[in-house]
C-alpha positions as CSV (number, residue, x, y, z in Angstrom):
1,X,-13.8,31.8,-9.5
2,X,-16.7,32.7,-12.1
3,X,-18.1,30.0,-13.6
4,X,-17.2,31.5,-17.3
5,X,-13.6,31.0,-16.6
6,X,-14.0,27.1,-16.0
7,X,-16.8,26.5,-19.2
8,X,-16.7,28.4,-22.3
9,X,-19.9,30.2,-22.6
10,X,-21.1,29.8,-18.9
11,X,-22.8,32.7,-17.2
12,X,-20.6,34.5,-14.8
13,X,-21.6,32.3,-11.1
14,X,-19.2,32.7,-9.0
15,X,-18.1,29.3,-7.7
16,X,-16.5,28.4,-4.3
17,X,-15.8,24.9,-4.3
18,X,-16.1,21.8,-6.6
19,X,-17.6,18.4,-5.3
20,X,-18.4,14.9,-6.3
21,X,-20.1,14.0,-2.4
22,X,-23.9,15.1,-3.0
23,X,-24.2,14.9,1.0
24,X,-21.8,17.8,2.1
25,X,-22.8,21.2,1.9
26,X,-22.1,22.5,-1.0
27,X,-22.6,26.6,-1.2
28,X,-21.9,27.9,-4.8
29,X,-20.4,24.5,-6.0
30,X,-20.4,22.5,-9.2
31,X,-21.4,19.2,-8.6
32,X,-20.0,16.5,-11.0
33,X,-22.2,13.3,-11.6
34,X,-19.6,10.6,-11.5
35,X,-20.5,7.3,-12.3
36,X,-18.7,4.7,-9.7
37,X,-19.5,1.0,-8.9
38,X,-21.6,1.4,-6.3
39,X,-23.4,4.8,-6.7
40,X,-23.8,6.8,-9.7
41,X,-23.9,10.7,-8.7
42,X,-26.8,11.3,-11.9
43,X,-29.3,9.9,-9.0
44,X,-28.3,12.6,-6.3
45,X,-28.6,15.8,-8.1
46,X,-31.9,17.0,-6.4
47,X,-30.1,15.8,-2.9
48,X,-26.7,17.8,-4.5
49,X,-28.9,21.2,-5.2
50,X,-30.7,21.5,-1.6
51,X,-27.2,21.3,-0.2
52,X,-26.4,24.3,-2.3
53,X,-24.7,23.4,-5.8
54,X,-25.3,26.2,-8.3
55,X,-24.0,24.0,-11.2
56,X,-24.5,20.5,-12.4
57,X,-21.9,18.6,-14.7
58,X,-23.3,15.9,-16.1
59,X,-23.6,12.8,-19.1
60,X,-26.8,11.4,-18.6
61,X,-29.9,12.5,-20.4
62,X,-31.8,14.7,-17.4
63,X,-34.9,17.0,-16.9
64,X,-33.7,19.9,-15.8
65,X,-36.2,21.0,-12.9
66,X,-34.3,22.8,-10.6
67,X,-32.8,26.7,-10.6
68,X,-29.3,24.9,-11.5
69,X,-27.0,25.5,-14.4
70,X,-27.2,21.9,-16.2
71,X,-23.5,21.3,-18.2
72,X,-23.4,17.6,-20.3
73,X,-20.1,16.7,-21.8
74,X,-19.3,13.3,-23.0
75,X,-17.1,12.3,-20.4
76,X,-17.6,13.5,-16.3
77,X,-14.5,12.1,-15.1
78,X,-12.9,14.3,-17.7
79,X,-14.1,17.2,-17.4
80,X,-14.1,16.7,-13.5
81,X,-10.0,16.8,-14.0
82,X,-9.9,19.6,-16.4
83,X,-12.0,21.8,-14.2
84,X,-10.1,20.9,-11.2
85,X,-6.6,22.2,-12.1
86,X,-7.4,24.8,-13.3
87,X,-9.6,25.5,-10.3
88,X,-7.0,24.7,-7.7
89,X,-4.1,26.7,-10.0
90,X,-2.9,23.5,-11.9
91,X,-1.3,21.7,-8.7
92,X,0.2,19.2,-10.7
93,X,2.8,21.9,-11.8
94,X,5.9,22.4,-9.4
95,X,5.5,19.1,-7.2
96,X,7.7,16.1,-8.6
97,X,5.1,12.7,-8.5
98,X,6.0,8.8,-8.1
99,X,3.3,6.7,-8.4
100,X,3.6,3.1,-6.8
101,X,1.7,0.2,-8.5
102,X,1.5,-3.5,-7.9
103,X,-0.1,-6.2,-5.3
104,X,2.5,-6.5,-3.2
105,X,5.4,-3.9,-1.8
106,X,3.5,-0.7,-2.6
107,X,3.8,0.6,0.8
108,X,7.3,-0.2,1.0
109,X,8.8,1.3,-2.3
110,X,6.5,4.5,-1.9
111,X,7.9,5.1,1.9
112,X,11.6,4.6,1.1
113,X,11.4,7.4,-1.6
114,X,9.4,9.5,0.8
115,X,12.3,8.9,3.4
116,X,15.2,9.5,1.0
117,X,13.2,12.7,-0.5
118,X,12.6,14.1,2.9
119,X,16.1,13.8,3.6
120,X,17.1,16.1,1.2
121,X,14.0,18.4,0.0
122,X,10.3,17.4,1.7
123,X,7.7,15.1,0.5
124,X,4.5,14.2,0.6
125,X,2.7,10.3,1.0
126,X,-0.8,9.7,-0.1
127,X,-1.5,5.7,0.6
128,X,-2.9,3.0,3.1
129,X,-0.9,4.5,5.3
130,X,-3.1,7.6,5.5
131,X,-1.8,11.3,4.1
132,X,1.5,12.8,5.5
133,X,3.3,15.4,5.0
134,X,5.5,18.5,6.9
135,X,5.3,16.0,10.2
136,X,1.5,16.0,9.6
137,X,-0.4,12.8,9.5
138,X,-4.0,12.5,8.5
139,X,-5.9,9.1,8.3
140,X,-7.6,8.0,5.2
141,X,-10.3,5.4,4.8
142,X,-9.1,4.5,0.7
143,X,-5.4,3.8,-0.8
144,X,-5.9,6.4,-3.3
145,X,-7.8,9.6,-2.7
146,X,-10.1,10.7,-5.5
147,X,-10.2,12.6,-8.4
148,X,-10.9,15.8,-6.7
149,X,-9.3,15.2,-3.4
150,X,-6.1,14.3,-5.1
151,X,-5.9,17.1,-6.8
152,X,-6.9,19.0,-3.6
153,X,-4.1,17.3,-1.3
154,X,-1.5,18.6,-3.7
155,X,-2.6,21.8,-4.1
156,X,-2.5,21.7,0.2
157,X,1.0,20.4,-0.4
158,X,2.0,23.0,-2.6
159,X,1.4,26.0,-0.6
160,X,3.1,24.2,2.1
161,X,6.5,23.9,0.2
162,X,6.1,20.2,-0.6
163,X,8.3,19.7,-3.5
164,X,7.7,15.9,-4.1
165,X,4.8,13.4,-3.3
166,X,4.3,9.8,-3.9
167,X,1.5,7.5,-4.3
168,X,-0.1,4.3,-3.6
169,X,-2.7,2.7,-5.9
170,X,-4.8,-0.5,-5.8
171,X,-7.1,-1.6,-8.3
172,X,-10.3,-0.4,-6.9
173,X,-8.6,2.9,-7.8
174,X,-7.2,2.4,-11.2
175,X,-10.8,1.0,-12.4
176,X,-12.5,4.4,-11.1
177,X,-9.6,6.2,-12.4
178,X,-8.8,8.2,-9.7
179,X,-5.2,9.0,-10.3
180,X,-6.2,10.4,-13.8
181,X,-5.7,13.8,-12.3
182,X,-2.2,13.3,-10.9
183,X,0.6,13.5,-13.7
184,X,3.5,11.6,-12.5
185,X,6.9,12.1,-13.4
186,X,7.7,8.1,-12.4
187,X,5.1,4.7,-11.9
188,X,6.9,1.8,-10.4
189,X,5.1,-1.5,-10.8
190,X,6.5,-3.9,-8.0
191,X,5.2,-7.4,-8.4
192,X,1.7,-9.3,-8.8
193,X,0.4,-12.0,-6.0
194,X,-2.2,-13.6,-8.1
195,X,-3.6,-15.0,-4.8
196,X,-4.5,-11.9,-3.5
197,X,-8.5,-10.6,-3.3
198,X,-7.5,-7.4,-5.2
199,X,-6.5,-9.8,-8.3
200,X,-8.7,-12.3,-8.4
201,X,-11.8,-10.1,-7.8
202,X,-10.9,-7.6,-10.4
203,X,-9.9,-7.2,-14.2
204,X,-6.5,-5.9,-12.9
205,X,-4.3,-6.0,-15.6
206,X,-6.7,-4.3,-18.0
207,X,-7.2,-1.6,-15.3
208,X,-3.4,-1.3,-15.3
209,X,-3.1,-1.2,-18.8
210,X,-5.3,1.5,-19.4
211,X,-3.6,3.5,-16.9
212,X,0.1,2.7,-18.5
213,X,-1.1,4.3,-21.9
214,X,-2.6,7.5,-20.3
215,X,0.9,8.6,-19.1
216,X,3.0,10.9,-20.8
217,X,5.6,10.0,-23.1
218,X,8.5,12.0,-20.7
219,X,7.0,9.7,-17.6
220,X,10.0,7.6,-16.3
221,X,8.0,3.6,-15.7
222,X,9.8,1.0,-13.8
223,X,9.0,-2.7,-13.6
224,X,10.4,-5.6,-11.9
225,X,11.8,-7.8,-14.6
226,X,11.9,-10.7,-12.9
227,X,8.0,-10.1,-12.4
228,X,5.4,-12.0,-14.6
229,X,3.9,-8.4,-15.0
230,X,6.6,-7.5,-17.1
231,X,5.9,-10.0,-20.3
232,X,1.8,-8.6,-19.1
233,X,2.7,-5.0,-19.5
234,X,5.6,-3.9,-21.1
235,X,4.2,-3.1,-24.3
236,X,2.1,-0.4,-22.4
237,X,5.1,2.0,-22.5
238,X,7.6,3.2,-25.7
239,X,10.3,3.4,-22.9
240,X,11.3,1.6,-19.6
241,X,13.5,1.2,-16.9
242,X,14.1,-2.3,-15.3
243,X,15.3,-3.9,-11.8
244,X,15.8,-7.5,-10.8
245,X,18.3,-10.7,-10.8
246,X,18.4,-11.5,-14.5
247,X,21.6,-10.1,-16.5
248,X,19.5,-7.4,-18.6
249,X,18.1,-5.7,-15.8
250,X,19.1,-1.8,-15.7
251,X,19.4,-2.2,-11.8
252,X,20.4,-5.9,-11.4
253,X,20.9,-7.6,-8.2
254,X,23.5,-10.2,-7.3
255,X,24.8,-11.6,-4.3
256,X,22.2,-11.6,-2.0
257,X,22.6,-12.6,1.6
258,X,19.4,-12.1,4.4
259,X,20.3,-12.1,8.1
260,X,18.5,-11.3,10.8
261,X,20.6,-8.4,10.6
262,X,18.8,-6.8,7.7
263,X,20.1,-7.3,3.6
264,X,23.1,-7.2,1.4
265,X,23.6,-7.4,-1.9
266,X,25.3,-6.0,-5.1
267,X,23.7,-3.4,-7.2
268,X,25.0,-3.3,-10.9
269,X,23.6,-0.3,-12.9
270,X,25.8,1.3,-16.0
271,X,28.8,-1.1,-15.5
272,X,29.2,0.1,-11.6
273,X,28.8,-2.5,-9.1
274,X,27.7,-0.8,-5.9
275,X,27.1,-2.4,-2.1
276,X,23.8,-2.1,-0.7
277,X,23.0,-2.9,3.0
278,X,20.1,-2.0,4.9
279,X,18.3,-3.2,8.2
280,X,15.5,-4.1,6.5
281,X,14.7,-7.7,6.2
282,X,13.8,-10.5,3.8
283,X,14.0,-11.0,-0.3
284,X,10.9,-8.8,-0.8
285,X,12.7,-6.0,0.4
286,X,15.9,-6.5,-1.7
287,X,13.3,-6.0,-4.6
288,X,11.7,-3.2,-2.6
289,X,15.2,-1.2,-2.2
290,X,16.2,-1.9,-5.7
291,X,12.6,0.0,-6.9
292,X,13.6,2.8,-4.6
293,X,16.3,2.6,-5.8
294,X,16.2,3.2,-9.5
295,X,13.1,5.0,-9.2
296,X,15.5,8.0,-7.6
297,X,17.9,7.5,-9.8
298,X,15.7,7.7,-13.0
299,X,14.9,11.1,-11.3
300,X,18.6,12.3,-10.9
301,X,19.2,11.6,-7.5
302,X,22.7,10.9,-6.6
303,X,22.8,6.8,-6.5
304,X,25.9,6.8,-4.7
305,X,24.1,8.8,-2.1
306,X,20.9,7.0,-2.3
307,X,22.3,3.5,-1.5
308,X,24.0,5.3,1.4
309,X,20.8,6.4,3.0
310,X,19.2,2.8,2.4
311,X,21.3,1.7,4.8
312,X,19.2,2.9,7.7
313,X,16.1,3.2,6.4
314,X,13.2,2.8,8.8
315,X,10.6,-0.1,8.8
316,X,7.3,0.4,7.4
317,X,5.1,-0.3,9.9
318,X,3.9,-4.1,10.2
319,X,5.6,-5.0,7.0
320,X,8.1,-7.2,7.4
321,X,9.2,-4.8,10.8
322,X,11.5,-6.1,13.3
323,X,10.5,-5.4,16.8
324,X,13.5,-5.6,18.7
325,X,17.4,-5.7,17.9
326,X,18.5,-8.6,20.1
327,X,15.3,-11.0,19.5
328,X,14.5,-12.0,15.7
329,X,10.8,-10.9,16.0
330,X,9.1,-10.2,12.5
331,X,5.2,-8.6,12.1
332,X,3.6,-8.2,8.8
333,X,0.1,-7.8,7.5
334,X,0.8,-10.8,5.0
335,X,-2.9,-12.1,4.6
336,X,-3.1,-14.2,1.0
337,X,-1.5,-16.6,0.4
338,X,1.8,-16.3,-1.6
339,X,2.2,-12.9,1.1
340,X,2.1,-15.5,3.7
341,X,4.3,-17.6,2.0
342,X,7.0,-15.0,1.3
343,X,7.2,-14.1,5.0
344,X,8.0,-18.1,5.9
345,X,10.6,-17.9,3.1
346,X,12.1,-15.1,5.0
347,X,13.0,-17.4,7.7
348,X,14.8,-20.4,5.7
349,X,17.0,-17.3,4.1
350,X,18.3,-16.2,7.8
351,X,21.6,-17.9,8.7
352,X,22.2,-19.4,11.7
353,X,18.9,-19.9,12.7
354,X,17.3,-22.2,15.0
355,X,13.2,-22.4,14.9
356,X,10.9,-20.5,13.2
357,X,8.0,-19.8,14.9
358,X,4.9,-18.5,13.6
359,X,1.8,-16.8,15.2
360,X,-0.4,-17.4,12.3
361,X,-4.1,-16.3,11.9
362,X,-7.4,-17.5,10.8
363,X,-10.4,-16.2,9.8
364,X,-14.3,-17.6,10.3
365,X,-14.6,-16.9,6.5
366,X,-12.2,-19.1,5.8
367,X,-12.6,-21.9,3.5
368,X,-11.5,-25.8,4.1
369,X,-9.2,-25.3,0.6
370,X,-7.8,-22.1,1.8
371,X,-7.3,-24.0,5.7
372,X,-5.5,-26.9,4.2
373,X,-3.1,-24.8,2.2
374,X,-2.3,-22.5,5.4
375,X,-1.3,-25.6,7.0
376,X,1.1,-26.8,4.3
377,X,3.3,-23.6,4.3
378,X,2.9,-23.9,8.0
379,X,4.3,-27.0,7.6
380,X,6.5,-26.8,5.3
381,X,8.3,-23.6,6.8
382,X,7.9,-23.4,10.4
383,X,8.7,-25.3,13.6
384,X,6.2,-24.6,15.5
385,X,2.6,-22.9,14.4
386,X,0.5,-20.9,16.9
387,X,-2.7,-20.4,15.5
388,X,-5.1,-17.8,16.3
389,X,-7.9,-15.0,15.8
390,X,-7.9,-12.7,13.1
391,X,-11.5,-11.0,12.6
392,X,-14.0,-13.6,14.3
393,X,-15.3,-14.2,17.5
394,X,-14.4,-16.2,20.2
395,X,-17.0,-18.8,19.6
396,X,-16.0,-18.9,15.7
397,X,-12.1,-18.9,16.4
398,X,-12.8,-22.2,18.4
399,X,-14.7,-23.8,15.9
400,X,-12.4,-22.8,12.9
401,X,-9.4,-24.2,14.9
402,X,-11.0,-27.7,15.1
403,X,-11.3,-27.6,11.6
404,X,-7.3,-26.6,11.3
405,X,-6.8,-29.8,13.0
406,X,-7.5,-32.1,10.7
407,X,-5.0,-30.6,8.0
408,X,-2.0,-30.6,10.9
409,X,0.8,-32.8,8.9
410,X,3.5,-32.7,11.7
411,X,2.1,-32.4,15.3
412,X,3.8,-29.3,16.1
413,X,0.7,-27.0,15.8
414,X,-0.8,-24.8,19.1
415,X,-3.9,-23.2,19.2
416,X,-4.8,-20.1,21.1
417,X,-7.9,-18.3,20.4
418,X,-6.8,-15.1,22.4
419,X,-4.3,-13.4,19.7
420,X,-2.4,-11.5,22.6
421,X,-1.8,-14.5,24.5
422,X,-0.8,-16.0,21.1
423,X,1.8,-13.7,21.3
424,X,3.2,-13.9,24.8
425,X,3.7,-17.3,25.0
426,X,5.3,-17.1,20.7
427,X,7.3,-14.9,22.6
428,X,8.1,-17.4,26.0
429,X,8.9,-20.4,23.2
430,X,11.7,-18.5,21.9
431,X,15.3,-18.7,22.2
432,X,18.0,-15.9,21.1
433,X,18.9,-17.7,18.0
434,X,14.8,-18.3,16.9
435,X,12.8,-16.0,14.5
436,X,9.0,-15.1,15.9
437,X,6.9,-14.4,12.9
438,X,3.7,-12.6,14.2
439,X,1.0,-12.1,10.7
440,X,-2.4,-11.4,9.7
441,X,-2.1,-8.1,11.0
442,X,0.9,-6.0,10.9
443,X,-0.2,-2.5,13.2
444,X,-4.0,-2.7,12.8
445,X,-5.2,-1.4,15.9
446,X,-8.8,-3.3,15.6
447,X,-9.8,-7.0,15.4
448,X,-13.0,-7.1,14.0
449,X,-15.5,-8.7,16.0
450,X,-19.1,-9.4,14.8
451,X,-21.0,-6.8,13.3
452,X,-18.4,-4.3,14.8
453,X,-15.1,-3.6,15.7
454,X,-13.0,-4.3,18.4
455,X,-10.1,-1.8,20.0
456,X,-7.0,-3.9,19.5
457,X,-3.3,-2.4,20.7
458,X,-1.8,-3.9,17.8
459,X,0.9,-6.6,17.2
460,X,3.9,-4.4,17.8
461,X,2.6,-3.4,21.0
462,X,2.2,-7.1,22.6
463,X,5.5,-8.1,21.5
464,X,7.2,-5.3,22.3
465,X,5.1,-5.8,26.0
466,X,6.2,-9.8,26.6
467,X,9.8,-9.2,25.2
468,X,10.3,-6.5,28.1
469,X,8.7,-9.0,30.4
470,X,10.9,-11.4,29.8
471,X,14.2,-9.4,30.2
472,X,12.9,-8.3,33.5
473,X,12.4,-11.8,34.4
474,X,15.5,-13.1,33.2
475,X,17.5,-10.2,34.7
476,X,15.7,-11.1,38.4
477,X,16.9,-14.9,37.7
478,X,20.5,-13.5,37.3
């Protein structure tokens, strides 16, 4: 594409690609000098032309000393978006876009939409669960691609007869604005854990706000009324759709009952009451569903047929997954606090239980305020607590349990420094009517070790291993 076509009075260069990484090879590219957090791109431009860019888009005041065309504009991120869709053939047009905000549930909400959208048309997911799409599955170091790559991804998606895509975004990519060049036709804001890292280390409700009032008027935005976000950011948007418990809610839950059999609960939406049931387990989920829910609806999906498919909706992997139909074991990823908390909550909402077990783990970089507290919910929710490694070594695992010790309130704490034998012998204490809660981790496949990281076969995988053991051994007792 000639330079001319993407900036009015340009020379005719013909341009191949567009980039932001001053490190690739960049043959006949335009290199845009975005300003991040860590690096600012106005201090790799020489670095950016050796590689081959033709064309440098800039804000900063620069000496021009290279055989480069030099293009300032006020605003790179901007322009970088602009440029882009119009380079890639304006790829927002023709794909259908959910965006899923929020500190807790994103993964959740965004992968029951993908499921229900791939059950009738295909879609796309861009998120911490890596980039998928047709079958295809591509790992991703970030939760939100970038400006360009986004933009890239769906034009990828496009020409691969993806109709619909939806998104995951944290705060680290609402502050650098990378979904700025993804137009959504829906944002879904699940709920705020003021305990997590992601709030507490960054502005994040201005960084939400700001991306609220870029969206277009005809964007559908759904928030969780029963959410303190909701009084925080309501006022971002002329029009909204709601979900929750209390009587005004557009979609509003009632009669909610949690088994280890998965969810029920009624659905009320436009004076309809409707029966929702799914395998999928714990409160948080009832408010994922309901998300889903409404979020397809709002998009003119059937809801009759919606709620239908809910009811077998699969897992996300390691949150809140059950691991095996006839023994109540749980894994999530829940690492803060009020996460950890809302999986022990899950097991005083399952009927008929007997213990709740947790396998519950502990960092080196753990604090003596944040210890204490861990032990409280421990005590407060579980039977018996089985604590163990997380991302320390051996040496540190040992010396951080001593310190546990002195918060223990009711005796009924074990500690295991080895996280797969952790596991095993969670899964020996159990009976049938007992729920195992196994989190820190959900499916990582790494414990990280050091200075570097260690191959780990994941949670799932050890549970799924001792459970098996134990049939067969209960099977040659028989």
């Amino acid at each position: 594409m000639l330079l001319s076509r993407l900036f009015k009075g340009a020379p005719d260069i013909e341009i191949e690609q567009l980039s932001i990484d001053s490190r690739h090879s960049m043959k006949n590219a335009i290199f845009f000098c975005l300003d991040g957090i860590k690096y600012d791109g106005h201090n790799y431009i020489e670095e950016a032309i050796e590689n081959g860019a033709k064309v440098i888009v800039y804000s900063k005041e620069q000496q021009e000393k290279h055989k480069a065309v030099y293009i300032r504009v006020a605003n790179v991120n901007n322009t970088l978006t602009k440029v882009a869709n119009i380079f890639y053939n304006e790829p927002n047009q023709g794909i259908e876009k959910y965006v899923v905000l929020g500190n807790y549930g994103r993964s959740s909400v965004a992968s029951f939409i993908n499921d229900y959208l791939n059950s009738v048309s295909s879609c796309g997911y861009i998120g911490i669960l890596g980039i998928r799409y047709n079958g295809l599955e591509l790992n991703s170091s970030f939760t939100t691609l970038n400006i360009l790559d986004n933009l890239k991804m769906l034009d990828t998606m496009k020409k691969n007869q993806v109709r619909h895509c939806t998104f995951e975004a944290d705060a680290s990519s609402l502050n650098l604005q990378k979904l700025d060049s993804v137009s959504p036709e829906c944002v879904i804001y699940t709920c705020t854990n003021r305990n997590s890292s992601e709030f507490q280390t960054n502005d994040y409700y201005t960084y939400v706000r700001r991306y609220l009032y870029t969206l277009e008027n005809n964007t559908s935005v759904i928030f969780n009324i029963d959410d303190e976000s909701f009084n925080e950011l309501k006022e971002c948007v002329d029009h909204y759709i709601t979900y929750g418990t209390s009587t005004i809610a557009d979609f509003q839950i009632r009669d909610i009952t949690i088994s280890t059999s998965g969810v029920s609960y009624k659905l009320i939406h436009e004076g309809k009451s409707y029966s929702v049931k799914s395998v999928v387990q714990g409160m948080v989920n009832v408010y994922n569903l309901t998300a889903a829910i409404a979020a397809l609806v709002c998009r003119g999906n059937d809801i009759e047929k919606v709620i239908a498919h809910m009811s077998d909706i699969p897992y996300v992997s390691g949150v809140m997954e059950r691991v095996d139909q006839e023994y109540n074991i749980i894994i999530d990823s829940a690492y803060d606090l009020s996460s950890i908390e809302e999986v022990f909550r899950y097991a005083s909402f399952v009927k008929h239980r007997n213990k709740a077990i947790g396998i519950v783990s502990i960092n080196y970089s753990d604090g003596d305020k944040r210890l204490e507290k861990i032990m409280d919910l421990c005590g407060k929710y579980l039977d018996i607590t089985i604590l163990t490694e997380n991302e320390s070594l051996e040496s540190e695992v040992m010396e951080i349990l001593e310190r546990c010790h002195k918060y223990e309130k009711n005796g009924r704490t074990l500690y295991m420094p080895l996280r797969s034998q952790a596991i095993e012998y969670g899964v020996e204490l159990m009976n049938h009517n007992d729920t195992l809660l196994i989190i820190g981790k959900g499916n990582e496949r790494f414990l990280s070790m050091g200075l570097g990281r260690e191959f780990y076969y994941g949670d799932r995988y050890y549970a799924v291993k001792y459970i098996e053991k134990r049939r067969r051994e209960e099977n040659e007792t028989v």
